[in-house]
C-alpha positions as a Markdown table, in Angstrom:
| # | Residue | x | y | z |
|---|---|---|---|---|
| 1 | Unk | 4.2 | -18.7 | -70.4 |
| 2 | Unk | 5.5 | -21.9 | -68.7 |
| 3 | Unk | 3.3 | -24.8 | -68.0 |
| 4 | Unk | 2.3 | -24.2 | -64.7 |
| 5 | Unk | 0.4 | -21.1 | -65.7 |
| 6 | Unk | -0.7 | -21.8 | -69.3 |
| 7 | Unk | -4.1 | -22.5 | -67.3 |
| 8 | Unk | -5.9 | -19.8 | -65.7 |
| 9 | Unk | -5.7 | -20.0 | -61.8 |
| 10 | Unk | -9.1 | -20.4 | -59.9 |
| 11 | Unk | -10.0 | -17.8 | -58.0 |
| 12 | Unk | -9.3 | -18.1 | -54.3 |
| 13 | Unk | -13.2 | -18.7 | -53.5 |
| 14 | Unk | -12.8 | -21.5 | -56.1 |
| 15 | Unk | -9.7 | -22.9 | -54.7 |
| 16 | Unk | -11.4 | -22.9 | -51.0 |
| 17 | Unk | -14.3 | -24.8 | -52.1 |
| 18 | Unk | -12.7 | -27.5 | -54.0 |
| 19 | Unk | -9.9 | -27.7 | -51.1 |
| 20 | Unk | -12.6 | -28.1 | -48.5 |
| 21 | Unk | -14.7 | -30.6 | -50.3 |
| 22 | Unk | -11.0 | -33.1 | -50.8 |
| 23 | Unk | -10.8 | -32.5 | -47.2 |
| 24 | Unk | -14.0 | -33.5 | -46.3 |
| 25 | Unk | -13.7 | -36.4 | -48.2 |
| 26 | Unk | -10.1 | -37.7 | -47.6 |
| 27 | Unk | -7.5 | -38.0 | -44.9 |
| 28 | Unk | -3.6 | -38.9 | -45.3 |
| 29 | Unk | -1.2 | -41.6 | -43.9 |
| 30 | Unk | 0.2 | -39.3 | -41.5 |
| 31 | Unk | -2.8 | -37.7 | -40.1 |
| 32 | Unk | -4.5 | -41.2 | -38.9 |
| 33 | Unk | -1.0 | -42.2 | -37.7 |
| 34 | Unk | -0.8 | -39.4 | -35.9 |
| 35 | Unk | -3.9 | -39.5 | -34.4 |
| 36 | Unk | -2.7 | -43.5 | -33.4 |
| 37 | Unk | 0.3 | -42.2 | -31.6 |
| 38 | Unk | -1.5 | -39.4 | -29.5 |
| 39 | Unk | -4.7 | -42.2 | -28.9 |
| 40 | Unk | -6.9 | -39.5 | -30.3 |
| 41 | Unk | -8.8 | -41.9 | -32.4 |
| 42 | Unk | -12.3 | -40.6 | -33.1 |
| 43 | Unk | -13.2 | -43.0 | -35.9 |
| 44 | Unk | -13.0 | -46.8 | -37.4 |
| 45 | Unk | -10.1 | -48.0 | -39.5 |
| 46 | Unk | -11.4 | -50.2 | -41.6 |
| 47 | Unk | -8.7 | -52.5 | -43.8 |
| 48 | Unk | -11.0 | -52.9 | -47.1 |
| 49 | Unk | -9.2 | -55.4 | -49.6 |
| 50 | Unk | -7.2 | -58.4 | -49.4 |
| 51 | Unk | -7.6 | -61.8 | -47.5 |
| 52 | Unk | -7.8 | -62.6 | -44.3 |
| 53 | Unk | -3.8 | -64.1 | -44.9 |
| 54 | Unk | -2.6 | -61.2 | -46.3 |
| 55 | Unk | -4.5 | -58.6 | -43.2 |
| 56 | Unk | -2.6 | -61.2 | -40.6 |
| 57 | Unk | 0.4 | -60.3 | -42.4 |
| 58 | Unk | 0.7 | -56.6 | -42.7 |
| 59 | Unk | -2.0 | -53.9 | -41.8 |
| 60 | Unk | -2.5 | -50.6 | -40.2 |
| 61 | Unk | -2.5 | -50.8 | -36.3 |
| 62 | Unk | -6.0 | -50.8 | -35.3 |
| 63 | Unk | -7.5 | -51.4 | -38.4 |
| 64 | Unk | -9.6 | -53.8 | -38.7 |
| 65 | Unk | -10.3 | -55.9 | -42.0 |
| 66 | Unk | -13.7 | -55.5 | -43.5 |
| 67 | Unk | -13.5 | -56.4 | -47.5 |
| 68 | Unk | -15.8 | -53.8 | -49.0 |
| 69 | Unk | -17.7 | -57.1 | -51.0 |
| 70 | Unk | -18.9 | -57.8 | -47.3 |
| 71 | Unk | -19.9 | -54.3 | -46.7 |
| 72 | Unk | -23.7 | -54.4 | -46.0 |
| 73 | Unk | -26.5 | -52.6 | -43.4 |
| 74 | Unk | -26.6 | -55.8 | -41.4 |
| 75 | Unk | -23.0 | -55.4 | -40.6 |
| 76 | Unk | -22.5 | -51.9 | -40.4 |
| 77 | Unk | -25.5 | -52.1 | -37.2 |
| 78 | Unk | -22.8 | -52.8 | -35.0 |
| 79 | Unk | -21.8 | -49.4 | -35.1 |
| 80 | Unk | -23.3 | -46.1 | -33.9 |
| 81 | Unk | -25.2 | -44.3 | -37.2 |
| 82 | Unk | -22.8 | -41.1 | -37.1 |
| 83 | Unk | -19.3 | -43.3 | -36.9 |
| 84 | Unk | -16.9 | -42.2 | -38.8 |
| 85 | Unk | -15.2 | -44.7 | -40.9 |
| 86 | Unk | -12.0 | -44.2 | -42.6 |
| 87 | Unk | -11.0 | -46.9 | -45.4 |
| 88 | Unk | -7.9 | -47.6 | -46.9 |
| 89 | Unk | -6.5 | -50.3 | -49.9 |
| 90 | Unk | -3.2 | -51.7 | -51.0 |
| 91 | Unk | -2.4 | -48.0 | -52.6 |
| 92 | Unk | -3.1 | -46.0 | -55.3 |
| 93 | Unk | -3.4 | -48.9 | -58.1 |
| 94 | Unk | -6.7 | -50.3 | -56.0 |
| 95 | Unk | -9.5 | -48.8 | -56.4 |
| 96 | Unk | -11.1 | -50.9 | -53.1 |
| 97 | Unk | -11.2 | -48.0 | -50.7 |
| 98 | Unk | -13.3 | -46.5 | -53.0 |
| 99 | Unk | -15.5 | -49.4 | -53.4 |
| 100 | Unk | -15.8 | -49.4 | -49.4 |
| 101 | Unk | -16.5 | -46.1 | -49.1 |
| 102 | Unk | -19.3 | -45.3 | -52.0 |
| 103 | Unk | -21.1 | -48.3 | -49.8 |
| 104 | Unk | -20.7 | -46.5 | -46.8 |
| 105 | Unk | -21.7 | -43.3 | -48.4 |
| 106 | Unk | -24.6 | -45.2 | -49.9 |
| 107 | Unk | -25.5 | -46.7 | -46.3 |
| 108 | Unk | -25.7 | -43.1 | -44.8 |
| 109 | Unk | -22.4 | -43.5 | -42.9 |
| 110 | Unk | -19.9 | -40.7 | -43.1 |
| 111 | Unk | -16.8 | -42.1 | -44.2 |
| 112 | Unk | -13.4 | -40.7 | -45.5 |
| 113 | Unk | -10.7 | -42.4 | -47.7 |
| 114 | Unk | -6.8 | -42.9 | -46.6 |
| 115 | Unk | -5.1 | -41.8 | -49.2 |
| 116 | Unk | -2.1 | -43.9 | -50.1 |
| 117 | Unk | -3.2 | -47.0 | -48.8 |
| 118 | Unk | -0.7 | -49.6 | -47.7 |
| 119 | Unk | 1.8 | -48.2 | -50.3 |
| 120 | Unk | 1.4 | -44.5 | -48.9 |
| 121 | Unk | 2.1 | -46.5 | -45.4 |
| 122 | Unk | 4.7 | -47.9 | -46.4 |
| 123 | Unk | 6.2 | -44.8 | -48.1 |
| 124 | Unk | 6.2 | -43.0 | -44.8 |
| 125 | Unk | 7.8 | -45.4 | -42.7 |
| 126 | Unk | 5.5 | -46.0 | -40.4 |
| 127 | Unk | 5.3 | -49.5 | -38.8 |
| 128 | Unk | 2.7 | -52.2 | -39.7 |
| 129 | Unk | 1.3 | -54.7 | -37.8 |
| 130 | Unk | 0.8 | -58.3 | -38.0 |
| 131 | Unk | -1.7 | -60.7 | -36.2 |
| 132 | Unk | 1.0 | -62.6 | -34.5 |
| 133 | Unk | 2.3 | -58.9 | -32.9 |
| 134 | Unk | -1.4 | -58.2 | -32.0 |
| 135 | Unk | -1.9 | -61.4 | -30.3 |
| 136 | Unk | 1.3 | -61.4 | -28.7 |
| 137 | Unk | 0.4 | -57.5 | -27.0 |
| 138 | Unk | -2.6 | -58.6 | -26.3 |
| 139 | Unk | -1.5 | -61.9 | -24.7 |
| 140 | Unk | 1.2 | -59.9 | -22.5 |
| 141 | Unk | 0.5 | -58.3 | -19.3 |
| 142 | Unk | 3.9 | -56.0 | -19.4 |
């Protein structure tokens, strides 16, 4: 018996259930970029951690930078009640994401977790961007 299957395996209705409920609660690093690239964006990117230095520097395109400390009903109203937020951290040694989205949660807001973080990212190659790129595309009129 190796150590793989030294466990009994969960039966497929099991398996379903606790797959689903992951899914439900957690996206990846290439599933928002992809939805980036096609412009099918159908939630808010919110960069949880860090300061506003470090966001300039490197973030996710489109996120925007929202420290889960300042995470509150006040300024969630700018949104629409049934947004969906997904959160992501520096990777998986922060535990901010998490944070952000348990106040979310708490707040009523659906919400889903990037898993990976910055470090996930970075891992599968896809660009960042800085505030000096997005001010610079936003300042150019092609």
């Amino acid at each position: 018996m190796s150590f793989v299957s030294e466990y009994a395996v969960a039966a497929p209705a099991v398996a379903v259930a606790h797959f689903g409920q992951r899914l439900a609660l957690e996206t990846d690093c290439a599933d928002v970029q992809a939805c980036l690239a096609a412009g099918d964006v159908d939630f808010v990117l919110l960069h949880v951690v860090g300061s506003d230095a470090a966001f300039a520097r490197r973030h996710v395109p489109g996120a925007l930078h929202l420290p889960h400390r300042q995470i509150s009903a006040e300024r969630m109203a700018q949104w629409p009640a049934d947004t969906l937020f997904v959160v992501y951290c520096a990777g998986p040694h922060c535990n901010g994401a998490d944070q952000a989205a348990l106040k979310l949660a708490r707040l009523g807001r659906p919400v889903k977790l990037m898993i990976g973080g910055l470090t996930g990212w970075a891992d599968e190659g896809f660009a960042f961007e800085s505030a000096v790129e997005a001010v610079s595309q936003v300042g150019s009129t092609g």
